[in-house]
C-alpha positions, 0 to 999 in steps of 0.5 A: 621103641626104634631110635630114630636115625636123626638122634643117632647121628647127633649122637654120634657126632657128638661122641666124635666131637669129645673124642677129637677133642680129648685127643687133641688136647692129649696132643697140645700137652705133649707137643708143648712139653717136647717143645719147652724141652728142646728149646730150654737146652738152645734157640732151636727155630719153632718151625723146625721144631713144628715140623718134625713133629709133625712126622708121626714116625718121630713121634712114636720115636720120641713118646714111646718109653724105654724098658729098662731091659731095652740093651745099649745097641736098641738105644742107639738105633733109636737115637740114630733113627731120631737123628736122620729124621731131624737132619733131614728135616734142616736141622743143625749139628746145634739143633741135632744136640739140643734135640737129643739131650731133650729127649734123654731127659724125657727118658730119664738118661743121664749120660756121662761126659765120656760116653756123650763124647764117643755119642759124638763122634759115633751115632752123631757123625754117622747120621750126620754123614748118612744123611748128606743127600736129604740135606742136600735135597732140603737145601735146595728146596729152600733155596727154591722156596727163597728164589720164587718169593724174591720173583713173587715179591719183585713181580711187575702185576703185583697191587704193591709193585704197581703203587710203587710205579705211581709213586715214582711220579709224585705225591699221589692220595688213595683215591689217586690211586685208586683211579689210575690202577681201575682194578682194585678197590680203594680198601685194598689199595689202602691197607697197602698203602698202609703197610708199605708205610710201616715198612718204610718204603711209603711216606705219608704226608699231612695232607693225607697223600702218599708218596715214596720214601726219599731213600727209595728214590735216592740214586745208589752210590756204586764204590769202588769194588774190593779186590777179591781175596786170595783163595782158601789153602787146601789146609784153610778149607779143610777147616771152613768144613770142620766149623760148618758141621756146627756154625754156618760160615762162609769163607768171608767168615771164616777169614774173619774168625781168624783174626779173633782170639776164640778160633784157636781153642774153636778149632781145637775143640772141633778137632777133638770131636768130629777130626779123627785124623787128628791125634786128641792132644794131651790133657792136662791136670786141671783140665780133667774136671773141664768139659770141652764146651765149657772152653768155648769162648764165646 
């Protein structure tokens, strides 16, 4: 007897629909694994993490297993490999860690404190400085991403911006609203009058009206403007640069971390890591059982 087509395409789908389903299921376990990995060894932001696993090429970088055979040099390139894709996709020189150890302990690799160090200042810093131009590039898309929000949130047309002219004129009810604008419906004016309420730009009043909040319309105090601070010496900002491999510091910043008690040990152990210019300073006894991050202070 001749199948008929209808039933071999219900068919069809719904063996389609299994298969995506256990695909994407495998794919829910594997993501929240590597997702619990890397956030227990920091505060790593999600959509970072999100969206590099999105890249396919990490994830088979990331999944694929060791041989035991595998030599040192194909371990490293692979590390390298995962470094590059991570920087270039805004992660810091503290997620780039975090990252790492995570996948190290997927593996199974437990890395002594000595060859974690030459991993610092070897496969570490030569992604971190290969990838200098992707980063760039992602910095100034984020910055352009920040700027057209700032111009979207600060549009004149815009249903909120437009509430908020009303607003300046007094006290005003939804259905005041609703008739001075024309175009939008009384549910959509609502709801934002609503969430500007919860953000505290709106006031609501008892007798159901809206009207801004005082510290809107309050008149800013302008005071007196600080003189500007001396430029950084040439040695200043040769530190600034060594900090903001892990911590991003400005030079406001960093003139405060001067003051403060951890900068020394800080820069010390900055220096220990990434300065190769700087001979490594003495070690002392009781400090040869010490790792360097453990005399971070803060």
């Amino acid at each position: 007897m001749a199948r008929s087509q209808p039933d071999f395409n219900r068919l069809r789908t719904r063996v389609r629909q299994k298969d995506n389903r256990e695909l994407y299921e495998k794919a829910s376990v594997e993501y929240a694994d590597y997702f619990g990995r890397i956030r227990s060894f920091g505060p790593v932001h999600t959509k970072k993490i999100y969206r590099l696993w999105l890249n396919r090429r990490f994830q088979r970088l990331w999944l694929d297993p060791i041989p035991a055979f595998t030599s040192e040099s194909a371990r490293e390139e692979r590390e390298f490999r995962i470094l590059v894709l991570a920087f270039g996709k805004g992660f810091t020189h503290k997620d780039g860690e975090c990252l790492i150890k995570a996948w190290w302990q997927y593996h199974g690799i437990v890395p002594d404190q000595m060859p974690y160090m030459v991993f610092r200042q070897t496969i570490f810093m030569k992604a971190w400085l290969f990838t200098e131009p992707a980063r760039s590039r992602y910095e100034e898309r984020q910055r352009a991403k920040r700027e057209a929000a700032e111009r979207k949130r600060s549009d004149p047309s815009k249903t909120a911006n437009r509430i908020k002219g009303i607003l300046s004129n007094g006290p005003v009810s939804v259905d005041g609203v609703t008739e001075q604008l024309g175009d939008v419906n009384r549910a959509a004016i609502k709801k934002q009058l609503q969430r500007m309420h919860q953000r505290g730009e709106a006031e609501k009043m008892s007798s159901g009206q809206y009207r801004l909040n005082p510290t809107e319309t309050r008149n800013p105090v302008i005071l007196d403007a600080k003189p500007a601070p001396d430029p950084l010496s040439e040695e200043e900002n040769r530190l600034l640069r060594l900090i903001q491999i892990e911590y991003p510091v400005d030079a406001a910043k960093f003139r405060d971390w001067q003051a403060k008690d951890f900068f020394r040990d800080l820069i010390d152990r900055l220096k220990l890591y990434y300065d190769s210019s700087e001979p490594s300073p003495p070690v002392a006894e009781s400090q040869l059982g010490e790792s360097p991050k453990a005399r971070l202070p803060f």
